[in-house]
C-alpha positions in Angstrom: 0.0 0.0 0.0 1.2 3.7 -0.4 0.4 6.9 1.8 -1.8 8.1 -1.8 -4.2 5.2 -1.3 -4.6 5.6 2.3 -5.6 9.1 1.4 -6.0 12.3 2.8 -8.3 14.2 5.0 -11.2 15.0 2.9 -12.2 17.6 5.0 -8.8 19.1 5.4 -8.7 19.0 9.3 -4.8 20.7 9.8 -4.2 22.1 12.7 -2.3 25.3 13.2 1.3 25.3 13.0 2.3 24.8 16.4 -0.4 21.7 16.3 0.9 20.0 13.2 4.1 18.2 15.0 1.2 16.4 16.9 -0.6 15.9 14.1 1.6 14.4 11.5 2.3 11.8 14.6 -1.1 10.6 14.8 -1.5 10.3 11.0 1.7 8.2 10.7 1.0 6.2 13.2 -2.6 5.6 11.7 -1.4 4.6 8.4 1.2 2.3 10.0 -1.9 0.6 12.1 -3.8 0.2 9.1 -1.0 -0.8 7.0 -0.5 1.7 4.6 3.1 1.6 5.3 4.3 -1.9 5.7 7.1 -2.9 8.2 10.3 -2.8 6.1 9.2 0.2 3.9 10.9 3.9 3.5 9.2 6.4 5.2 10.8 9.7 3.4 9.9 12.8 4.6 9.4 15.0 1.3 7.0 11.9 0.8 5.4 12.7 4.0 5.4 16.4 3.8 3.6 16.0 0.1 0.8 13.7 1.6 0.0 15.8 4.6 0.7 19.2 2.7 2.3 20.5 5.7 6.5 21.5 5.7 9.2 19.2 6.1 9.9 20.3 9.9 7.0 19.1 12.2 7.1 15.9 10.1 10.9 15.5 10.7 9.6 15.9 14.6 6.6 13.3 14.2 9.0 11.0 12.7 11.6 11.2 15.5 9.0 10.4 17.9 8.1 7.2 16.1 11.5 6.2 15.4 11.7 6.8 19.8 9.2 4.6 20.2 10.1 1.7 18.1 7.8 2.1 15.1 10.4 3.5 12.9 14.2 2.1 12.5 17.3 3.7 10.5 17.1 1.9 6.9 20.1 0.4 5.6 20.1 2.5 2.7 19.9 5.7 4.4 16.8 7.4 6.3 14.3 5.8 8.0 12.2 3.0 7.5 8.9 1.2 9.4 10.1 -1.1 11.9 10.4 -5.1 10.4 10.5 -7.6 13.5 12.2 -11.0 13.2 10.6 -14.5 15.2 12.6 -14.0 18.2 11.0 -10.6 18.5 7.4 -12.0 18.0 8.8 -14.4 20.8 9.5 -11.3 22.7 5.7 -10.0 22.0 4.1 -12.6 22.9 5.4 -13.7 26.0 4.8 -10.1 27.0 1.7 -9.8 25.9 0.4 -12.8 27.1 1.2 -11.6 30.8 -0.4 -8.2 30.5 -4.0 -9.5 28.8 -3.9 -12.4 31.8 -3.8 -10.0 34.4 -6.4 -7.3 32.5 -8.9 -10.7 31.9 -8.2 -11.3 35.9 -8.9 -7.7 36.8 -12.1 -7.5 34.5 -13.6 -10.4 36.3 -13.1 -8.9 39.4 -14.4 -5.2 38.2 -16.6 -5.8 35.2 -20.3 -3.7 36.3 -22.6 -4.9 34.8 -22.9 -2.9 31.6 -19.0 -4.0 30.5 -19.9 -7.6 30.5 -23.1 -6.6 28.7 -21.1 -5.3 25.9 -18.2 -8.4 26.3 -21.1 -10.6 25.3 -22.4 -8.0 22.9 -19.3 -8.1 21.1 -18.9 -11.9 21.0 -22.6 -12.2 19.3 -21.5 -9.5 16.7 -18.4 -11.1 15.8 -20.0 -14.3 15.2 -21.9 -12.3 12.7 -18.7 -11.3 10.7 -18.2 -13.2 7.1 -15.2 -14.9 6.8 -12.7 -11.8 6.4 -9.4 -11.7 8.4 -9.3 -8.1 8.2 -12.9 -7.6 9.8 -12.0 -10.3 12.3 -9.0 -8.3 13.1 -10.8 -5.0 13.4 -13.2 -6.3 15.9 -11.0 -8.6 17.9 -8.8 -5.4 18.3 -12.3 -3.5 19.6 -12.9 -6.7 21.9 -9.7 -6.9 23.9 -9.4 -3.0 24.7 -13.2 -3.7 26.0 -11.4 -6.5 28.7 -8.5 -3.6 29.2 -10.7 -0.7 30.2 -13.1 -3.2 31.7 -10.2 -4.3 34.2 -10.2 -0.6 35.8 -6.3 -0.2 35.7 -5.0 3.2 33.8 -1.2 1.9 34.1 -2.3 -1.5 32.6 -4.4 0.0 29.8 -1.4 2.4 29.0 0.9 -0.4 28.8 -1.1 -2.6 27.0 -2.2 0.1 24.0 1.4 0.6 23.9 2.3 -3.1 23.3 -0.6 -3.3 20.8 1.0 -0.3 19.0 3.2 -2.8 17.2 0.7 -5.4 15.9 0.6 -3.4 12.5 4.6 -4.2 12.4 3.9 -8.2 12.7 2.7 -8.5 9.0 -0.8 -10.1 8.3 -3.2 -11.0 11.1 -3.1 -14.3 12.6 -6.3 -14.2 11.3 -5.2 -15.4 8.0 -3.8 -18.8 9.8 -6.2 -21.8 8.9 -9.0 -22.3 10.9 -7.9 -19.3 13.1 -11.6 -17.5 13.3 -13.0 -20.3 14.7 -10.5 -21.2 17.5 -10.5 -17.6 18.6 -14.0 -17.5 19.0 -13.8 -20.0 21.3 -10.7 -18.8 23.3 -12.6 -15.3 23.4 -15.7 -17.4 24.8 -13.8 -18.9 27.3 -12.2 -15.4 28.6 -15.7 -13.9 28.9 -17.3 -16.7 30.7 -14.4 -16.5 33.1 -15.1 -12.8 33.5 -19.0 -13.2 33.6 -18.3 -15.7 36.5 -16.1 -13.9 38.4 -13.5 -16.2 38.4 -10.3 -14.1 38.2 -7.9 -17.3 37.9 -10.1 -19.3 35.3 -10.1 -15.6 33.1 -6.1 -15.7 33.5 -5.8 -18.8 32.4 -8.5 -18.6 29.3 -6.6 -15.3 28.5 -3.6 -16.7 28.7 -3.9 -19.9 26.6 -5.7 -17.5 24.0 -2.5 -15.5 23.2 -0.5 -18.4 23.0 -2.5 -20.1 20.6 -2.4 -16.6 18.8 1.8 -16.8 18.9 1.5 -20.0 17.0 -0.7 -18.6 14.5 1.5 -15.6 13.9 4.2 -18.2 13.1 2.4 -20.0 11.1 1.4 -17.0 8.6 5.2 -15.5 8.8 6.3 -18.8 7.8 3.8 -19.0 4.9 5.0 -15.6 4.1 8.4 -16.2 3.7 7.9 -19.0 1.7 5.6 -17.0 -0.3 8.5 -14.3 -0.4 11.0 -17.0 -1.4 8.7 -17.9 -4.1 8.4 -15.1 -5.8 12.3 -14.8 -6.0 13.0 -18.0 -7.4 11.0 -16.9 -10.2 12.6 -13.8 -11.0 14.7 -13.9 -13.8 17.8 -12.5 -13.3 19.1 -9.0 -14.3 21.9 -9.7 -17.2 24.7 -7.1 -17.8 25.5 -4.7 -20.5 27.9 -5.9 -22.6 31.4 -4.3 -22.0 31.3 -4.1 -18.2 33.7 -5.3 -16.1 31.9 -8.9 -15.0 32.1 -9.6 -19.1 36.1 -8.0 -19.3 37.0 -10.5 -16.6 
């Protein structure tokens, strides 16, 4: 995908100058979310700067705040590029992230009123409802897991955990696309909110728990599918011959 197809603001929403630093932040990070830059592409900022119509400066700053945080890395070539994780890092994720939603599943079970685990159960029902798209699948289960976060009544957990989930864009596809995935999460999601209807803070640890594990192995699965997909496509590249006269033919 390309910043041009993600688009611009079609109401032309820019802030004031001193706002735009702020601004170009939250765009960039959007289209990283939404994966209109892809981990292992340039971000330039002339590019940038030509998409948001803005000067080069507060997107230099925006940029430098990303690159702070993780979602943007120095490219080999030069510049800066979004982030590209290899399978020890999803190790790294994971293992993270599947202590952080365990404790928020835990806490919501314990502080859920009664209007959260209305809309827990809500959102269960409605994603049932979804067709078979890993993208809408994605969208919602994102929607349905910050519902268990703010439903646990902890600010420093929800801070940490939006943080964490800041780098899901950088993973590649959804785990979604692994086969069989839709339906095994909506029975690990069923499992978390019958923990959390019961008020059984160690069964909603657990159910959590065993949920992002079984999502780690079908991140791996779909990276490795990628790569051999990558792989692929190489192999059937033909390859690049050179001019007569240079120096590879002299020799």
């Amino acid at each position: 995908m390309t910043l041009d197809a993600f688009g611009n603001d079609p109401q032309d929403r820019r802030p004031g100058p001193r706002g735009r630093s702020d601004w170009a932040y939250e765009r960039l990070h959007e289209a990283i979310r939404d994966g209109a830059l892809e981990p292992g592409q340039r971000v330039m900022e002339t590019e940038v700067s030509t998409w948001l119509r803005i000067s080069r400066t507060p997107v230099r700053e925006a940029m430098h705040r990303l690159l702070a945080e993780g979602l943007l890395e120095p490219a080999s070539t030069g510049g800066l590029q979004v982030s590209l994780y290899d399978l020890r890092a999803l190790s790294e994720f994971y293992a993270t992230r599947e202590r952080l939603e365990g404790a928020a599943a835990a806490l919501a079970a314990e502080h859920a009123d009664p209007t959260e685990r209305r809309i827990l159960s809500a959102m269960l029902e409605a994603m049932r409802a979804l067709p078979a798209d890993p993208r809408a699948h994605a969208r919602e289960n994102q929607a349905f897991h910050e519902q268990i976060y703010r439903a646990a009544h902890n600010r420093f957990l929800l801070k940490s955990l939006r943080a964490l989930l800041n780098f899901v864009p950088l993973l590649g596809r959804t785990t979604y696309h692994a086969p069989d995935r839709i339906t095994e999460a909506d029975r690990e999601h069923s499992e978390t909110v019958e923990a959390i209807l019961a008020r059984d803070p160690p069964r909603a640890e657990e159910a959590a728990r065993a949920h992002i594990r079984h999502a780690y192995n079908s991140r791996v699965r779909v990276v490795t599918e990628d790569m051999r997909t990558a792989a692929a496509r190489r192999s059937m590249q033909k390859p690049v011959l050179a001019p007569l006269g240079t120096a590879s033919q002299r020799d």
